[in-house]
Residue frames as a rotation matrix with the C-alpha (Angstrom) as fourth column:
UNK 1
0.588 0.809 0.000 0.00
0.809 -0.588 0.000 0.00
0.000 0.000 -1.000 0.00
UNK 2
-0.727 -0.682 0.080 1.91
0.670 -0.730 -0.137 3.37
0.152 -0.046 0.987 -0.50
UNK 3
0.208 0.672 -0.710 0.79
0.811 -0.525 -0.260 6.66
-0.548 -0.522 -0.654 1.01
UNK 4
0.121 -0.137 0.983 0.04
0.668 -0.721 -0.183 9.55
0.734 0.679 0.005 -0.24
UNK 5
-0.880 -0.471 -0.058 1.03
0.334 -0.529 -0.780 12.77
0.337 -0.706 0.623 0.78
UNK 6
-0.224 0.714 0.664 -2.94
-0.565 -0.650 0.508 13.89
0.794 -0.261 0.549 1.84
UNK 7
0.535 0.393 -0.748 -2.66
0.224 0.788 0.574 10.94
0.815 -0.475 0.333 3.89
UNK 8
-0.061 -0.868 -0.493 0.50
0.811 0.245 -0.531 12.46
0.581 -0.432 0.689 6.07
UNK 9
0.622 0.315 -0.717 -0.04
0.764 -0.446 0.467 14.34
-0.172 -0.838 -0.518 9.06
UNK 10
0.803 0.046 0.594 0.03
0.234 -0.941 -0.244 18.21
0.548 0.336 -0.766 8.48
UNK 11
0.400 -0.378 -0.835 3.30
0.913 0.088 0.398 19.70
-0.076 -0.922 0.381 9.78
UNK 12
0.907 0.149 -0.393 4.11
0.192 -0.979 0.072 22.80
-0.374 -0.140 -0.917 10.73
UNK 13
0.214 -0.861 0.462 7.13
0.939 0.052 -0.339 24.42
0.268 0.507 0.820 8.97
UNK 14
0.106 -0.466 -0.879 9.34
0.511 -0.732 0.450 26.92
-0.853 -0.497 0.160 10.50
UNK 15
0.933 -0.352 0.076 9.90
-0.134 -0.535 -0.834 29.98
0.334 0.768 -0.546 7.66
UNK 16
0.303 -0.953 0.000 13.74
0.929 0.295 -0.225 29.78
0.215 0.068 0.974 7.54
UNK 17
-0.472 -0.454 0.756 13.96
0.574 -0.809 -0.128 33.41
0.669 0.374 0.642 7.79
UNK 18
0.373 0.809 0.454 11.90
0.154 -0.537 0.830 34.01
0.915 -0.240 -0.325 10.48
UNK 19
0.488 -0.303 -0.819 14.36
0.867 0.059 0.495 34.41
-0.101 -0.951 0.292 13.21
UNK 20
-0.502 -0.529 0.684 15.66
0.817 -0.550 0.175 36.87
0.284 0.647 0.708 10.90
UNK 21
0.050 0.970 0.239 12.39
0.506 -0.231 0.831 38.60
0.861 0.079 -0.502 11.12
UNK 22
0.624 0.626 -0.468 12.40
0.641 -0.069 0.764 38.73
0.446 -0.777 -0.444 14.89
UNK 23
0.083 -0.789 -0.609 15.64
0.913 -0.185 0.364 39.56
-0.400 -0.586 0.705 15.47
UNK 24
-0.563 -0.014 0.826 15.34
0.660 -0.611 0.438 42.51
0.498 0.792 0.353 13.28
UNK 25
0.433 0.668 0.606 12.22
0.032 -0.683 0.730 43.84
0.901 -0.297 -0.317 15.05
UNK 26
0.720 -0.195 -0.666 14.06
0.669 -0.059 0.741 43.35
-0.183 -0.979 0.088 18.82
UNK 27
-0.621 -0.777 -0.101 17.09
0.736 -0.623 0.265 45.19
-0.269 0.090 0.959 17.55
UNK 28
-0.432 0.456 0.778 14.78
0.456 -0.634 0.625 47.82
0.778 0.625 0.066 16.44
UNK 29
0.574 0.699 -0.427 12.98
0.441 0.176 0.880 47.84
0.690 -0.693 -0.207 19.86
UNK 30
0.699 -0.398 -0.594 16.61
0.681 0.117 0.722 48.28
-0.218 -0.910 0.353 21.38
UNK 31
-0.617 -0.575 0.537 17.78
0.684 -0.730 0.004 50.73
0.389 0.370 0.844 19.37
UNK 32
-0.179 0.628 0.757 14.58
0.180 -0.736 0.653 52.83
0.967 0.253 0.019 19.77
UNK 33
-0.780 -0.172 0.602 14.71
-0.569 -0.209 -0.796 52.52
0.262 -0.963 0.065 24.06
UNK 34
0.636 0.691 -0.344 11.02
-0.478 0.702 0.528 50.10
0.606 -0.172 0.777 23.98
UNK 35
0.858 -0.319 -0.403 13.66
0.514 0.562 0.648 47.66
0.019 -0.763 0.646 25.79
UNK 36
0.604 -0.579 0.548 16.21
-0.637 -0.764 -0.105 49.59
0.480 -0.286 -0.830 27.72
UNK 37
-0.002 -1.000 0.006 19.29
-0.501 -0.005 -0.865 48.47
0.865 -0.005 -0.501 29.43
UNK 38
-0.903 -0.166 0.396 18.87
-0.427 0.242 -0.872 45.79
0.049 -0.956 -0.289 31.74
UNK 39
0.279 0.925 0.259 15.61
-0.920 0.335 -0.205 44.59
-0.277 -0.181 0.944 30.39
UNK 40
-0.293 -0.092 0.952 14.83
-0.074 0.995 0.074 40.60
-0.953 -0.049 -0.298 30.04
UNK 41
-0.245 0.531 -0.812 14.21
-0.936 0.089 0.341 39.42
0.253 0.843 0.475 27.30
UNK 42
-0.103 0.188 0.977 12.02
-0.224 0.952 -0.207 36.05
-0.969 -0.240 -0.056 28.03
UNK 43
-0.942 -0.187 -0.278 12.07
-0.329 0.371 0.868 33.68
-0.060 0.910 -0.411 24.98
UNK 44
-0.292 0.956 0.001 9.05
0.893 0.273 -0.358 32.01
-0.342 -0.103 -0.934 26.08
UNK 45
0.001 0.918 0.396 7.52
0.688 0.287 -0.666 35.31
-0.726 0.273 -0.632 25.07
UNK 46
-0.597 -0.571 -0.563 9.35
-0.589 -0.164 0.791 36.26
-0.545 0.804 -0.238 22.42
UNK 47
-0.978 -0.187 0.093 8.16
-0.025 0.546 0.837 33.22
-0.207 0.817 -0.539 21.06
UNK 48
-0.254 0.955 0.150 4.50
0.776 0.294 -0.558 33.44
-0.577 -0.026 -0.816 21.61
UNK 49
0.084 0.253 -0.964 4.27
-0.245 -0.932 -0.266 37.05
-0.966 0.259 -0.016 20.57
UNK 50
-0.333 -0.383 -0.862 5.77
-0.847 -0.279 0.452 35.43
-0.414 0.881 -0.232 17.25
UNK 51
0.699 0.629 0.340 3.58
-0.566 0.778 -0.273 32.39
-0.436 -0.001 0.900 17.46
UNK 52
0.370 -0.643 -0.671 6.84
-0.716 0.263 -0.647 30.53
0.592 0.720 -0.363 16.55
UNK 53
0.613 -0.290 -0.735 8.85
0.644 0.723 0.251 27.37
0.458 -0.627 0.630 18.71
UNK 54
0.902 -0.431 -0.002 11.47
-0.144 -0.307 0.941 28.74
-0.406 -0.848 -0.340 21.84
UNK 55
-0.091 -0.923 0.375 14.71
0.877 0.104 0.468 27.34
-0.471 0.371 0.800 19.21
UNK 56
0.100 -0.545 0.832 13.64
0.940 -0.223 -0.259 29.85
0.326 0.808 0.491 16.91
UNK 57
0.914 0.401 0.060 13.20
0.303 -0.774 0.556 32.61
0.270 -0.490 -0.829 19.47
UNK 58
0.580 -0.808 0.108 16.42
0.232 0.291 0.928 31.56
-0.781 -0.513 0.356 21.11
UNK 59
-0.169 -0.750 0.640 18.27
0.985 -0.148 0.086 32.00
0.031 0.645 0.764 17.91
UNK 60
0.596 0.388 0.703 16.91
0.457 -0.884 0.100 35.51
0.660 0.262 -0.704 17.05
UNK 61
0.847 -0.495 0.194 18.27
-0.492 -0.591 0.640 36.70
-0.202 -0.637 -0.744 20.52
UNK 62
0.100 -0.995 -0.001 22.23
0.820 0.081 0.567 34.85
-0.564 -0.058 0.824 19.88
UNK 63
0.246 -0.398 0.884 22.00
0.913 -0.211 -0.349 36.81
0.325 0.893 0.312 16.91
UNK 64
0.536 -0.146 0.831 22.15
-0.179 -0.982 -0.057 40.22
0.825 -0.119 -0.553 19.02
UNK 65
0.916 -0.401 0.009 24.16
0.219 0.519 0.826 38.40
-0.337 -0.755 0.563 21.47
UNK 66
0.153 -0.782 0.604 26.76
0.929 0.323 0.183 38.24
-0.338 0.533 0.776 18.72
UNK 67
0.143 -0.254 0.957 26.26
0.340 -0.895 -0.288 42.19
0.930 0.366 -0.042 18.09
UNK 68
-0.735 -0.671 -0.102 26.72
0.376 -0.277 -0.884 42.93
0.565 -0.688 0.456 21.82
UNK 69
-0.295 0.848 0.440 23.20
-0.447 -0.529 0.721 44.17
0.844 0.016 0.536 21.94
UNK 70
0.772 0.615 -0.163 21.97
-0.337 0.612 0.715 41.30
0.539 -0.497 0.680 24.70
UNK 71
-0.676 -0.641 -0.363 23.85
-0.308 0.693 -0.651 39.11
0.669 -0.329 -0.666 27.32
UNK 72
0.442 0.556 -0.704 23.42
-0.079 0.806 0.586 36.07
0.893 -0.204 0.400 29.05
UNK 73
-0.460 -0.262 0.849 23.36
-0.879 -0.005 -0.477 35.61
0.129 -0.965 -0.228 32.77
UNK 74
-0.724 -0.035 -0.689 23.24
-0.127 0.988 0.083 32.06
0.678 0.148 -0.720 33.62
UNK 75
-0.671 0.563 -0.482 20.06
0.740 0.468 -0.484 31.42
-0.047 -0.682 -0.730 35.87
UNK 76
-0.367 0.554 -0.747 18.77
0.500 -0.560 -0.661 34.24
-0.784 -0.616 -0.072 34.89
UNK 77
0.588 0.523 0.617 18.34
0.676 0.101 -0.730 34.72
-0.445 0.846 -0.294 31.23
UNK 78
-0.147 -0.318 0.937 19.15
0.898 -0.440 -0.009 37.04
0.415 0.840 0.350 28.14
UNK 79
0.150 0.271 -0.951 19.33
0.809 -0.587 -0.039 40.91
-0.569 -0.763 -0.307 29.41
UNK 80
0.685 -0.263 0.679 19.74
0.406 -0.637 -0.656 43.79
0.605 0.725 -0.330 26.90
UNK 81
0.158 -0.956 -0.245 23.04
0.981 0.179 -0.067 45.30
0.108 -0.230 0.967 27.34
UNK 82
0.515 0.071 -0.854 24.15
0.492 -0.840 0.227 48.66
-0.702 -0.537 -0.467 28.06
UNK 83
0.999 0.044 0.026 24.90
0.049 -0.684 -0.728 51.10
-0.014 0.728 -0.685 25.15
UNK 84
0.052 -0.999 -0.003 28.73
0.932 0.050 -0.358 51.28
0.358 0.016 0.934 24.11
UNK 85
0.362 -0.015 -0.932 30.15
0.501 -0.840 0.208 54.53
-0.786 -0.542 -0.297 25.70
UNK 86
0.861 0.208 0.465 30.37
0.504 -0.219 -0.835 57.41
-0.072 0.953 -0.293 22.93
């Protein structure tokens, strides 16, 4: 018997580019002061706000991790960092 594909259970598909997406609009958020210095950033709702999974939330924030924009504090999550000094 061979299945077809209307027979396989519907799965959800991440957009490849949608961490892109988010991370874009947080850096935007943290440029503009919306999340100031020292705010959390929770993934959990990160991800809900973006109806998306907690990996692809989690990426979005390394990616400003990797611009300096965010750090991690072990037990205690992702914080937005403090402006470079001008």
């Amino acid at each position: 018997m061979m299945l077809t594909t209307s027979r396989l259970p519907s799965l959800r598909m991440e957009d490849p580019r949608l961490y892109r997406r988010i991370h874009a609009e947080l850096a935007a958020r943290i440029s503009a002061g919306t999340y100031a210095a020292g705010t959390r950033l929770d993934i959990g709702l990160i991800a809900d706000e973006w109806d998306t999974t907690r990996t692809t939330a989690a990426k979005a924030v390394r990616l400003l991790a990797g611009e300096g924009r965010v750090e991690f504090y072990s037990g205690m999550g992702w914080y937005v960092s403090e402006p470079p000094a001008s």
